[in-house]
C-alpha positions in Angstrom: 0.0 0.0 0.0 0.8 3.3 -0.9 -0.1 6.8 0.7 -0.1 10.2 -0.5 -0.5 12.8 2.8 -1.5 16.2 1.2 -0.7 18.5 4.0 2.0 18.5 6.6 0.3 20.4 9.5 -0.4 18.6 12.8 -2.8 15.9 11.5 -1.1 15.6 8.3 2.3 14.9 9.5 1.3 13.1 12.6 -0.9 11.1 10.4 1.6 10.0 7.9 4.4 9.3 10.5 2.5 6.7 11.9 0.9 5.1 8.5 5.1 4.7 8.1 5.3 2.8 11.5 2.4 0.4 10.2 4.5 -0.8 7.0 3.1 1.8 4.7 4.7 3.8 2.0 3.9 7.3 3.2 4.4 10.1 0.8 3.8 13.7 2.7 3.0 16.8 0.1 2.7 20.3 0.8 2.7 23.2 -1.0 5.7 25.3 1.2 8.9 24.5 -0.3 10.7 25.5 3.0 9.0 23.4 4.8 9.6 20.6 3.8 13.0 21.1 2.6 12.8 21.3 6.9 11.3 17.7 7.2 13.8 16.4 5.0 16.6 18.2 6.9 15.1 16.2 10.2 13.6 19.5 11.4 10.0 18.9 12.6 8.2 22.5 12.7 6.1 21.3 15.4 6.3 20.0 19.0 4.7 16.7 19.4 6.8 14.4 22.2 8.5 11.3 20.3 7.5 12.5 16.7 11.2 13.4 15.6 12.3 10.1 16.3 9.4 8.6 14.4 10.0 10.4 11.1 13.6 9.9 11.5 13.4 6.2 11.7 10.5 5.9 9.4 12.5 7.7 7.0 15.9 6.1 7.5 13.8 2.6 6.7 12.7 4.1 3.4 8.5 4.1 4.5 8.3 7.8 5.2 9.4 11.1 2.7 8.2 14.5 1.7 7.8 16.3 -1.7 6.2 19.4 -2.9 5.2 17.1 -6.5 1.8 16.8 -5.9 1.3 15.1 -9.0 4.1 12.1 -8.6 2.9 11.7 -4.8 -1.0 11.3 -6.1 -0.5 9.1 -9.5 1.2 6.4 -7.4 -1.0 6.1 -4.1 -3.4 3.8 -3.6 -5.3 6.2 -1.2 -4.8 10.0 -0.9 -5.3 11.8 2.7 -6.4 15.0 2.6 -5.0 16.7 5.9 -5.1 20.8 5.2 -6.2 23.2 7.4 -10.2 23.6 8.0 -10.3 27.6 10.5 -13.3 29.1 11.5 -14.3 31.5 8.6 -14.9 35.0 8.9 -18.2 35.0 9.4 -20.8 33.0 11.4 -18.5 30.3 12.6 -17.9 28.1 9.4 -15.5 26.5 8.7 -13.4 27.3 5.9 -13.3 24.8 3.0 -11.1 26.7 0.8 -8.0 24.5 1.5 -9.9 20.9 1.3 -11.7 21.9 -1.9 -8.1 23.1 -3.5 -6.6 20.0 -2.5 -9.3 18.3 -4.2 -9.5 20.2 -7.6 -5.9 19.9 -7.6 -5.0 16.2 -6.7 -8.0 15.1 -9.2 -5.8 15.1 -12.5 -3.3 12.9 -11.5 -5.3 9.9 -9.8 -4.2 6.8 -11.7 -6.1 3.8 -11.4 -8.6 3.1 -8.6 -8.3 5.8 -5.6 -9.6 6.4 -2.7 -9.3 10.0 -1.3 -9.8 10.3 2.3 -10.8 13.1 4.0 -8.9 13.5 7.3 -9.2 17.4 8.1 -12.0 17.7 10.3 -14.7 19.4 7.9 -18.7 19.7 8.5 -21.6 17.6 6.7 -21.9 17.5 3.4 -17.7 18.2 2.6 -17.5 14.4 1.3 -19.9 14.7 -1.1 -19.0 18.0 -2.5 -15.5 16.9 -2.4 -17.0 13.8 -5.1 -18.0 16.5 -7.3 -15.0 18.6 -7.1 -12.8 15.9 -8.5 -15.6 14.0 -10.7 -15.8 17.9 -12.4 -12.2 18.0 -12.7 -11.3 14.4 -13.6 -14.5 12.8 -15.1 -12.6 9.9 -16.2 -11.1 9.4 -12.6 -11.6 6.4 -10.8 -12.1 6.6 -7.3 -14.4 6.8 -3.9 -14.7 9.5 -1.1 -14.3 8.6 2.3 -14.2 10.5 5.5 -11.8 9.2 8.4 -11.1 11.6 11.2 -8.7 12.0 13.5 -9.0 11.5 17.1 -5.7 12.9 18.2 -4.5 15.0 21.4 -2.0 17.1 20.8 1.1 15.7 23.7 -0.3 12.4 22.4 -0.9 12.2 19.4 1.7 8.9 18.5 -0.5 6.9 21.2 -3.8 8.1 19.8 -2.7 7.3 16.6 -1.1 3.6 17.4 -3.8 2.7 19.8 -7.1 4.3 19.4 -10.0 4.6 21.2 -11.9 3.9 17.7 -11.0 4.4 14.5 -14.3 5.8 12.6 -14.6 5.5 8.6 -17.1 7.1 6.4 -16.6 4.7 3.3 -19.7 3.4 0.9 -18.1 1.1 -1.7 -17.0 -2.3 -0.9 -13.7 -1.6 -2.1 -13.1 1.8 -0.5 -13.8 0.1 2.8 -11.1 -2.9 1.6 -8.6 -0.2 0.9 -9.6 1.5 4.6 -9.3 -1.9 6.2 -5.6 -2.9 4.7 -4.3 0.8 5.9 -5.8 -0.3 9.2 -4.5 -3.3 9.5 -2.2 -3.0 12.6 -5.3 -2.0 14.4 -7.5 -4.7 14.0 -4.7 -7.3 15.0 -5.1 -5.4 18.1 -9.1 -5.2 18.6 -9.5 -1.8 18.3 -13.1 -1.2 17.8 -13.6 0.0 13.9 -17.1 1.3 12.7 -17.9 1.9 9.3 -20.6 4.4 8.2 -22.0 6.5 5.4 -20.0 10.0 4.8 -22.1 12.1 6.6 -22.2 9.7 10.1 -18.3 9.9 10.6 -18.3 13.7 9.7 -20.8 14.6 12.1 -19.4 12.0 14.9 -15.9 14.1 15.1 -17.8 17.2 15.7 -20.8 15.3 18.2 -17.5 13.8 19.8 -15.6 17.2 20.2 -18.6 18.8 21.5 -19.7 16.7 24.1 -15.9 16.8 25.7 -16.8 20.1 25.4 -19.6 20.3 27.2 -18.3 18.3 30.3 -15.5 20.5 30.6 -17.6 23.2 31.0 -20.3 21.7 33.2 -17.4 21.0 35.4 -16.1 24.6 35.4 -19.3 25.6 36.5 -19.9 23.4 39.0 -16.5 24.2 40.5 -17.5 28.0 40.7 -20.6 26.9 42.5 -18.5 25.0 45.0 -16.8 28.2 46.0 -20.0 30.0 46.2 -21.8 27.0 48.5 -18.5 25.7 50.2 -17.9 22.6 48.3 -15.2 21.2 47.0 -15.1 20.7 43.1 -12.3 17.8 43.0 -14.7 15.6 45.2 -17.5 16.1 43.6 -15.9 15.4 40.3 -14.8 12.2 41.7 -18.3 11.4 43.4 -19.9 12.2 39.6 -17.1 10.2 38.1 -17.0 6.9 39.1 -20.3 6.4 37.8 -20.3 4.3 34.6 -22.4 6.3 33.0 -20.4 10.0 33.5 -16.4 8.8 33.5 -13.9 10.4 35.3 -11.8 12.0 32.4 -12.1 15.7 31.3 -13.6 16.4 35.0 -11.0 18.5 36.2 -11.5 22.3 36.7 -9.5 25.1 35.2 -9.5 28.5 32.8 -11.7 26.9 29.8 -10.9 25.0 27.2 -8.7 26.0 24.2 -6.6 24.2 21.6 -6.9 24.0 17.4 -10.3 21.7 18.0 -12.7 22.3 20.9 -12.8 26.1 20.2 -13.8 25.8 16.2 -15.4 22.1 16.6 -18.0 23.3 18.8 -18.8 26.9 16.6 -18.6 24.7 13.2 -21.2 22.3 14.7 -23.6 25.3 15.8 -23.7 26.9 12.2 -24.0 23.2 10.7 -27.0 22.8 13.2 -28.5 26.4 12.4 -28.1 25.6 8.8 -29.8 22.4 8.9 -32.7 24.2 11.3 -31.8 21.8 14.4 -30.0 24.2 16.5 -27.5 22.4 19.2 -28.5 25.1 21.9 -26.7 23.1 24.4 -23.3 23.6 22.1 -23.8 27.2 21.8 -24.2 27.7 25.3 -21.3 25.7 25.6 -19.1 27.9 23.5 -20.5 30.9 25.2 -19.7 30.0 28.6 -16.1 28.7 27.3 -15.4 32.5 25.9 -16.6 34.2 29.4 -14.9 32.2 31.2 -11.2 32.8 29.7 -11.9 36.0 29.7 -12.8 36.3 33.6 -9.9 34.3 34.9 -7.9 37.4 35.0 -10.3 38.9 37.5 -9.4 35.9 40.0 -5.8 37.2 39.6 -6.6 40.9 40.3 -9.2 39.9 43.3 -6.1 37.9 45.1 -4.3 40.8 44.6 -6.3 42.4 46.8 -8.9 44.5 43.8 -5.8 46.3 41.7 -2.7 45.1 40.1 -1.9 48.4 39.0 1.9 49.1 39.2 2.7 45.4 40.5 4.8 42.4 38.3 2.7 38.9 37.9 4.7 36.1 37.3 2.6 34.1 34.7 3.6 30.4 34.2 2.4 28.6 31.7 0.8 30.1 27.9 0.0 27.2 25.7 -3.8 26.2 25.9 -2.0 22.7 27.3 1.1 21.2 28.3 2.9 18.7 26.1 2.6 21.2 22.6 3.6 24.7 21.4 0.1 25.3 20.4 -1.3 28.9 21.6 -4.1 28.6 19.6 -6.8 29.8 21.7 -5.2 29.5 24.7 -6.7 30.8 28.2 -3.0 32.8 28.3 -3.8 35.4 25.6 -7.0 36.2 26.8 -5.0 36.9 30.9 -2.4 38.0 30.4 -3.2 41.3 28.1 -6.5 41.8 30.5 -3.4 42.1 33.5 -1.7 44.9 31.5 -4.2 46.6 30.9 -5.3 47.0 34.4 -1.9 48.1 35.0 0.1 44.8 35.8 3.6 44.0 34.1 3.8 40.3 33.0 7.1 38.4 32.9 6.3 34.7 31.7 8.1 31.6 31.4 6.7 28.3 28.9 8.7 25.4 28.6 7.8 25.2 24.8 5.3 27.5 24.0 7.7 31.4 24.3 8.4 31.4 20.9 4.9 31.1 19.9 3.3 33.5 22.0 5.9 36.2 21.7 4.4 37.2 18.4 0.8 37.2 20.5 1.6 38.8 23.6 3.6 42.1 23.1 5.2 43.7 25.9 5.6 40.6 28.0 9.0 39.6 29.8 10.0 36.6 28.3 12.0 34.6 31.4 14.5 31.2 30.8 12.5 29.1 33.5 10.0 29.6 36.0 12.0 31.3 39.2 13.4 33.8 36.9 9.5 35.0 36.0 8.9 34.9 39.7 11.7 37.2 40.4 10.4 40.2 42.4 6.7 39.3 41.3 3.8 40.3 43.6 2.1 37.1 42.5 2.2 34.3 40.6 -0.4 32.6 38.5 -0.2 29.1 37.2 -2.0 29.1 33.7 -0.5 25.8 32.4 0.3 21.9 34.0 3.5 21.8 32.5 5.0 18.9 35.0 8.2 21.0 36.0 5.8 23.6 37.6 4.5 20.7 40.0 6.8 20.4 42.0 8.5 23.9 43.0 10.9 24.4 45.5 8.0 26.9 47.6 10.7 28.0 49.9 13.0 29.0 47.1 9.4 30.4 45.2 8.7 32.7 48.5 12.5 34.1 48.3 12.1 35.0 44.8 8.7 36.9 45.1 7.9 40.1 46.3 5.0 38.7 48.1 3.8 34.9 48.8 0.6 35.3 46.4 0.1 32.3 44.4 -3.3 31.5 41.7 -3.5 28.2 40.6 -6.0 28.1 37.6 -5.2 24.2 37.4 -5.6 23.5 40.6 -1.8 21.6 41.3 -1.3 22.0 44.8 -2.5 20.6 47.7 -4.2 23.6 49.1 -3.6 22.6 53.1 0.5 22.3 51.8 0.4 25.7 50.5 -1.0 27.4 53.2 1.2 25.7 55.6 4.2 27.0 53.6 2.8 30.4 54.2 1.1 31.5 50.6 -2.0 33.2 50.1 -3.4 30.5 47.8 -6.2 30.7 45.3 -7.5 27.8 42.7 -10.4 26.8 41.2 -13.6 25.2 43.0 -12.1 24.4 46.5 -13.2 27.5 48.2 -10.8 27.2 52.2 -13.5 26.5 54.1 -14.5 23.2 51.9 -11.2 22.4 53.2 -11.3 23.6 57.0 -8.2 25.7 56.3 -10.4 29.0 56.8 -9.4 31.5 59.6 
């Protein structure tokens, strides 16, 4: 088998990396010569954990290689994965085809032989079959089938996601596109991993219902935890009490700043205009979304109320700006919604990422950009935790309290042990375990 990856972003080279690792031929196109004169150098433009050593090896066997000859990569592939970008469009939340449909118009002349092109960008209903008609329009005489596979993949984990899914979902309607589909996945079925073939328009919809609904317990829980502090309760037990019910689960329970990232954020908008369009509105979503946009823009006030009302004139040490650990990713991250509310009520940032710096700079103007975490809490008048990165779990608090100005410490992920902190002498703040939940008040 033979693959032709058009795109080289995050899905695209994650994607093909790992197609390489099952036995495949993997050929990954893009457009930027730079780029992937890059790849070929060794140099992987983004930060995934364990995905240089992948493409290196991959390539070194011969299974994996890049090329901006669209036309030699598509005549010789057995299936074609298109993995280009899908943002929210300028207006009313859509997603923006433009790439996907380009891909398609342009791939079309050079399919050789029976095809099948796969869609793996996530893209609304109804993108598979106008995708059939791009290429049918541009290549009548092509042989081929549409299907829709998409990804499932957290960034910091995508190479596990990838080798050993949840599910893999496949929107395939031809007996042979769903032969082609099954050889690619192969490995996986050797392994049990649950498979389900549908019609087009089920698997695009089920990335989108799937994105959505993490979503939505994410921000149920965030709303519970700001209840807890309200009523005296204390978020991370009720999260556990909910959790071990069979029904609810325990994961994506955990309180913090809102959700962010290149999927939760334009998923859940994409599925509302999809919804409105097809007059079933997902009011549920759109709340959802809503809530999610307040929120991030609110956690700055926890930082100026532990402040004592004003951070005018003081220095916050900020740690953490990518919308997760484990990735370089700032797309709409809680961080660039923070930390230029803090300036502009008067507060001078310095920051620290262990990743993410070069990223954000471009983002965040004026920021002081520190070389680890104690230098960015250097004189500070508080510090606010905005990202799990694992080095900022396990501070040195006595070295933390000699660096700061004063012991103020907000922790929007909710890290420490809140009893340990005060013991060390910090006026703590985190998210849904108000003190006296605790008995730590007075």
């Amino acid at each position: 088998m033979r693959i032709a990856m058009v795109g080289t972003g995050y899905v695209g080279l994650v994607s093909g990396a790992c197609f390489s690792e099952f036995g495949t031929d993997v050929v990954c196109v893009d457009n930027d010569a730079d780029k992937i004169a890059r790849l070929e150098k060794g140099e992987i433009p983004i930060f995934e954990p364990g995905l240089d050593v992948l493409v290196a090896n991959n390539r070194s066997a011969g299974r994996l290689s890049f090329t901006t000859d669209l036309a030699a990569a598509v005549s010789e592939a057995d299936a074609v994965f298109i993995a280009v970008g899908t943002p929210t469009g300028r207006t009313g939340g859509e997603a923006d085809l433009t790439y996907v449909y380009e891909a398609a118009r342009e791939l079309a002349p050079h399919l050789r032989g029976y095809t099948v092109v796969v869609d793996k960008s996530t893209v609304p209903v109804g993108t598979g079959r106008q995708v059939q008609k791009v290429i049918a329009e541009a290549n009548p005489k092509a042989d081929f089938d549409v299907a829709s596979n998409p990804e499932f993949l957290r960034e910091g984990a995508a190479i596990n996601d990838f080798m050993r899914p949840d599910r893999v979902i496949i929107g395939a309607e031809s007996d042979r596109a769903r032969e082609v589909m099954r050889a690619l996945y192969r490995p996986l079925y050797l392994i049990e991993t649950p498979i389900l073939f549908t019609t087009l328009e089920t698997a695009e919809l089920t990335k989108y219902a799937g994105n959505a609904f993490l979503a939505t317990k994410i921000t149920f829980i965030n709303e519970i935890a700001d209840l807890c502090e309200k009523v005296g309760a204390n978020v991370h037990d009720v999260a556990r009490g909910i959790g071990l019910d069979g029904r609810i689960g325990r994961k994506f329970l955990h309180p913090g700043p809102g959700y962010g990232g290149s999927c939760f954020p334009k998923d859940t908008v994409a599925l509302v205009h999809t919804a409105q369009k097809a007059g079933s509105p997902v009011r549920i979503v759109e709340t959802v979304a809503d809530i999610n946009d307040r929120r991030k823009k609110a956690m700055a006030g926890r930082v100026i109320d532990a402040c004592g009302g004003s951070v005018e004139g003081k220095t916050i040490a900020v740690l953490g700006l990518t919308f997760k650990p484990n990735t370089d990713d700032m797309r709409e991250a809680p961080s660039l919604e923070i930390v230029p509310t803090l300036q502009d009520a008067g507060a001078t940032v310095r920051a620290f990422d262990p990743e993410g710096m070069e990223q954000a700079s471009p983002l965040l103007p004026d920021v002081q950009w520190c070389q680890n975490a104690y230098e960015a809490m250097s004189g500070a008048d508080a510090m606010v935790i905005v990202t799990e990165w694992n080095e900022f779990r396990a501070l040195d608090l006595e070295r933390v309290k000699a660096a700061m100005k004063s012991p103020i410490m907000i922790d929007l992920r909710n890290i420490y042990k809140p009893a340990d902190m005060v013991a060390a002498g910090f006026h703590y703040t985190s998210v849904g375990r108000p003190m006296s939940a605790l008995g730590l008040e007075g």
